[in-house]
Structure formats: C-alpha cells, structure tokens
C-alpha positions as CSV (number, residue, x, y, z in Angstrom):
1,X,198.1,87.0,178.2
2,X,196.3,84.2,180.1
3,X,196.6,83.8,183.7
4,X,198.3,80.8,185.6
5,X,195.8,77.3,184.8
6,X,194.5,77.0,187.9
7,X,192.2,80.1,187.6
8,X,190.4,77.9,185.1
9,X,188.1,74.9,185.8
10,X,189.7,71.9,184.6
11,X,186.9,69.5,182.7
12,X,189.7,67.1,181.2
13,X,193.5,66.4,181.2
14,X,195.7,64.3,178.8
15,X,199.5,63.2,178.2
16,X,201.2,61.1,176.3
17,X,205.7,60.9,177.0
18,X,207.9,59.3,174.8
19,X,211.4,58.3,175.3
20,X,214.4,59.3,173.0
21,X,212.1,61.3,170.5
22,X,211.5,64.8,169.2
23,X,209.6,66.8,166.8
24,X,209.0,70.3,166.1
25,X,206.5,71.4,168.1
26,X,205.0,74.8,165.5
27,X,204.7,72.5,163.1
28,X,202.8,70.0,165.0
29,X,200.8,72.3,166.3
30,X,200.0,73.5,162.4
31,X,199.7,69.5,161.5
32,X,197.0,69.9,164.3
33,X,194.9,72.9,162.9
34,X,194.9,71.1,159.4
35,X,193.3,68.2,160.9
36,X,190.8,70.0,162.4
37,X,189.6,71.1,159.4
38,X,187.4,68.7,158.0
39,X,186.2,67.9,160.9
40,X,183.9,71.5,160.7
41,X,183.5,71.9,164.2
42,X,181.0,74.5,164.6
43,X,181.7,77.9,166.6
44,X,185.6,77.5,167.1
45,X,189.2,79.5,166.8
46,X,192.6,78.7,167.3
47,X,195.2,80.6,168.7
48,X,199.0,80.1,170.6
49,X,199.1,80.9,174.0
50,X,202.0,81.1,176.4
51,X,201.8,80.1,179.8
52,X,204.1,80.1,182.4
53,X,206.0,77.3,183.4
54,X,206.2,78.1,186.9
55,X,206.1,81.2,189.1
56,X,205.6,84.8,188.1
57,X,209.8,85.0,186.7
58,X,209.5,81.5,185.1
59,X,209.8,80.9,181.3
60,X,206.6,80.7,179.2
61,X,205.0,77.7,176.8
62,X,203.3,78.0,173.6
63,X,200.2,76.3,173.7
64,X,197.9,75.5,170.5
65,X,194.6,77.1,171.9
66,X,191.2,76.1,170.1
67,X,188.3,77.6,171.4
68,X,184.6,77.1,171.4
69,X,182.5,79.9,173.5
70,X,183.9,79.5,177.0
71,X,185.2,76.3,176.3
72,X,189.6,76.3,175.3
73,X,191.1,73.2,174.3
74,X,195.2,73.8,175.2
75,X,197.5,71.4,173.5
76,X,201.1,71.0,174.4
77,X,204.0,69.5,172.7
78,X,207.3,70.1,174.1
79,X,210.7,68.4,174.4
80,X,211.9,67.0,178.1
81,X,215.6,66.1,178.7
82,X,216.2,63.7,176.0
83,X,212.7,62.6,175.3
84,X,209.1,64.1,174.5
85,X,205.7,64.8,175.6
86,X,202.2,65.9,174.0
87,X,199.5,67.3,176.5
88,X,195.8,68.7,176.6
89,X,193.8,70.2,178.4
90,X,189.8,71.2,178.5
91,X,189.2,74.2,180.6
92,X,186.5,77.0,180.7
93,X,188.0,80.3,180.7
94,X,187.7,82.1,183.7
95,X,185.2,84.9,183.8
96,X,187.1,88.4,182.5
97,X,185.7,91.9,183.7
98,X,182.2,90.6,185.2
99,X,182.7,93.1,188.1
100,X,183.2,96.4,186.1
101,X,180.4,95.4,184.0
102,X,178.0,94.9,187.3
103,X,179.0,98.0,188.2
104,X,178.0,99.4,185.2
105,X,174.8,97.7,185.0
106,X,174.0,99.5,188.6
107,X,174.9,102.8,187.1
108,X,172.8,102.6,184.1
109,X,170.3,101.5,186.9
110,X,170.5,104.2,189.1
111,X,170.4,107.0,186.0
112,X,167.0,105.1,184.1
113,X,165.9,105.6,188.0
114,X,166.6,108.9,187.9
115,X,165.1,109.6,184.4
116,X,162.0,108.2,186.3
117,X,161.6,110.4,188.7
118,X,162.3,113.6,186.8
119,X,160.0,112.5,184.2
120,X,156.4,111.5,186.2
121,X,157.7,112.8,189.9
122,X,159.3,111.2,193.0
123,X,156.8,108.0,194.2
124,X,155.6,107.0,190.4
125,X,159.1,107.3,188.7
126,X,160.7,105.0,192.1
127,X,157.9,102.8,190.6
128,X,158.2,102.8,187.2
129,X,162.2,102.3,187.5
130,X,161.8,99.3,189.9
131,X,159.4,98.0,187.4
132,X,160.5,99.1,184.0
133,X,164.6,98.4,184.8
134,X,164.5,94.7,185.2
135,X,161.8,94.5,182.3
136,X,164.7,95.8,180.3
137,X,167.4,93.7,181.6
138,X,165.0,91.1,180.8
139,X,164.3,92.0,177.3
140,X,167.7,92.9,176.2
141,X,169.1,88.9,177.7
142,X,166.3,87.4,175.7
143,X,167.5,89.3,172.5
144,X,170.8,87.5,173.7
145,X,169.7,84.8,174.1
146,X,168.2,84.4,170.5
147,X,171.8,84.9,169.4
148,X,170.9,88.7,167.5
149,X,174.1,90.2,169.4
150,X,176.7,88.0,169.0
151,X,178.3,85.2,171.1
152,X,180.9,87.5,173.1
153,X,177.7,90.2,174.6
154,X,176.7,86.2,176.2
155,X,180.0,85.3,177.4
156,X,179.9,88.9,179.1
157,X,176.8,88.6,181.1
158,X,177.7,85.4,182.2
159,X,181.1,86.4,183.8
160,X,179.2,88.9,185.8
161,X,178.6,87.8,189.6
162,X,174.8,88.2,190.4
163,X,173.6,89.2,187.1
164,X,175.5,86.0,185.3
165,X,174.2,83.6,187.7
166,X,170.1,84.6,186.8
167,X,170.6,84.5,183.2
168,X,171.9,81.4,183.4
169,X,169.3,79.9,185.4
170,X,166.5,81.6,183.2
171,X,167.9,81.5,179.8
172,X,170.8,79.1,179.8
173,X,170.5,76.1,182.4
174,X,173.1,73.2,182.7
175,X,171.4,70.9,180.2
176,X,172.3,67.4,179.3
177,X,172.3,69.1,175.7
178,X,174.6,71.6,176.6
179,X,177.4,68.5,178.3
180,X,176.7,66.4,175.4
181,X,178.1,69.2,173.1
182,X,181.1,69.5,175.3
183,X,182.1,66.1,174.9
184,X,181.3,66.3,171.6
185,X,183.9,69.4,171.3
186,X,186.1,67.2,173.7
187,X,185.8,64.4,171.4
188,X,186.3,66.0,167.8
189,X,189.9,68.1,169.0
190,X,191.5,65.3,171.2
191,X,190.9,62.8,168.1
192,X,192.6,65.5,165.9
193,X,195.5,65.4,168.4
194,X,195.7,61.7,168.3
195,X,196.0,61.4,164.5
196,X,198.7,63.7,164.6
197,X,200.5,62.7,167.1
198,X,200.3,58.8,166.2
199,X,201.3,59.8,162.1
200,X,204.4,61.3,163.8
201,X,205.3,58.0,166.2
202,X,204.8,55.8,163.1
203,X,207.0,57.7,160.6
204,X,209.7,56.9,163.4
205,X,208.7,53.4,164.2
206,X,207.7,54.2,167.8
207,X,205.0,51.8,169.0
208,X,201.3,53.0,168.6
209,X,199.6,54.0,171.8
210,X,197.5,51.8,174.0
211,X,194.0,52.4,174.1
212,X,194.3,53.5,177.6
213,X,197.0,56.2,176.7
214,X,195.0,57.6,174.1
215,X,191.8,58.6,176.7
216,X,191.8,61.3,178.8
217,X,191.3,61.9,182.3
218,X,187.9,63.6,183.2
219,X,187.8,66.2,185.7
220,X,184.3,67.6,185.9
221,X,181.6,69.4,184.1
C-alpha cells in the first residue's frame, strides 16, 4: 500500500473542479487507460492505488496509477459536496528497501573478503578483496546498465544510500535527455487525462477548459 504523498518528490500537480457535476469515477479512470493506448508510451503500467485522505484512521482514494520506471503519474477523480474534481500528479516513488540491500551488499563484501584471505593468506587476500570487490560491483552495474537484468535490479541499486548515489553519477547522470523524457511522459498521460475529461464536460454542455486550466503546475525535476 503506498505511503502518505509527501514521502514522494512532487515534479508536477494538476486540478481541474466543476460545479454541479458528477461522473463515475472507475469508469473514467478505464476511459483513461483506453486513451493511453495508442499513444504507445514506452516502458509503462497502470494500476489503482488508494491513498489516504488524511491521517493514519482516515478513509482511502482510489487513484489511476501509471507508471514509467520511478516515475507514477496518480490521477484522481472524485466527487466533492455537490460538485466534482479531476487531479494529477507526477511523483518519483520514494526509494523502497535501499537500506537492507546496503546491508547486504556489505555482507557479500565481508564474506568475498574472507574467501580472500582463506584462499592466498591474510595480507594478499585483504588485497585482492579490496581490489577485486569493487571490480565486481563495477562489472555487475555496467551489465545493468546495458539493460541485460531487467529495469527493477536498476530501480534497486538506486534506492540504496551510498551505493545508489555512485551509480548514478557513473552510469546514470541527470541528463537533459533523461528530463526531456519526463516531460515527454508528463506530456503524453496528462493529454490523455484532458481528452477524457473534456469528452465528459461536453457530453453535458459544461464549458471547455481554458488554456490555463488545462496546464499543470511544475514543481521540480
């Protein structure tokens, strides 16, 4: 179950009310994952989500979730007293088990040290561990980095303090590229969620949005 929003890093944020007006909001969100389709954006999945509406006892709302990597694009469509609203918001998940996984990365350490030293003695297997360990580290991030291990064995290393921060600085820097394609992502769902939304306002002769109601308010990369 996801965690309360504000654990994430908010990139964008859009919402659209409507007086005296209401829909279903499952089968919006359905109309929604139809028009995504032939768009083909590359790399994503869509999901419901709940989250909570307030504190830790408060009722839960089902968001559309579509995903891309670390990027989740949670739509919202619910009713409010006797009118409407739709929402979004672009977040990047926040990192999930990157401390267990240092800890095990310090183990495997520690035991390929060991190995070492039972191997070619005390001084030359301290060497050969200090020298052959990150070698392997090395090795096995470039083999993740050409994509031969799948897309969640990245997403792992990266949530991991320390170890997430040099592979990202070695193998996968902040790029102009790598924004570009989040806007891009940002882009392709919200327009989706436009041309839904604005085929339900005219099938019940509410006015079209204004160009400044359909963008969305930028947070941060």
């Amino acid at each position: 179950m996801p965690r309360l929003a504000p654990d994430s890093n908010v990139i964008s944020h859009w919402q659209h009310p409507i007086e005296n007006f209401q829909t279903s909001p499952l089968e919006f969100y359905a109309t929604v994952e139809r028009a995504l389709q032939p768009r083909q954006i590359p790399n994503i999945s869509t999901s419901r989500v709940d989250w909570k509406e307030g504190g830790v006892l408060s009722a839960r709302r089902e968001y559309l979730r579509v995903k891309r990597g670390k990027l989740a694009f949670d739509v919202c469509a619910a009713p409010f007293g006797t009118g409407f609203f739709f929402s979004s918001w672009l977040i990047e998940l926040p990192a999930k088990y990157g401390v267990l996984i240092l800890l095990g990365v310090v183990f495997f350490g520690f035991a390929f040290l060991g190995v070492c030293m039972q191997v070619v003695g005390f001084w030359w297997g301290l060497f050969l561990g200090a020298i052959g360990f990150p070698v392997l580290l090395l090795l096995f991030a470039y083999v993740v980095r050409r994509g031969n291990v799948g897309v969640a064995v990245e997403d792992a290393i990266l949530a991991t303090p320390i170890l997430g921060w040099l592979y990202a600085r070695i193998f996968k820097p902040n790029t102009f590229y790598k924004m570009d394609t989040t806007m891009m992502f940002q882009s392709a769902v919200h327009a989706a969620v436009l041309e839904v939304v604005e085929s339900l306002l005219s099938a019940k002769g509410v006015r079209a949005m204004t160009e400044l109601e359909r963008k969305p308010i930028m947070k941060g990369l």
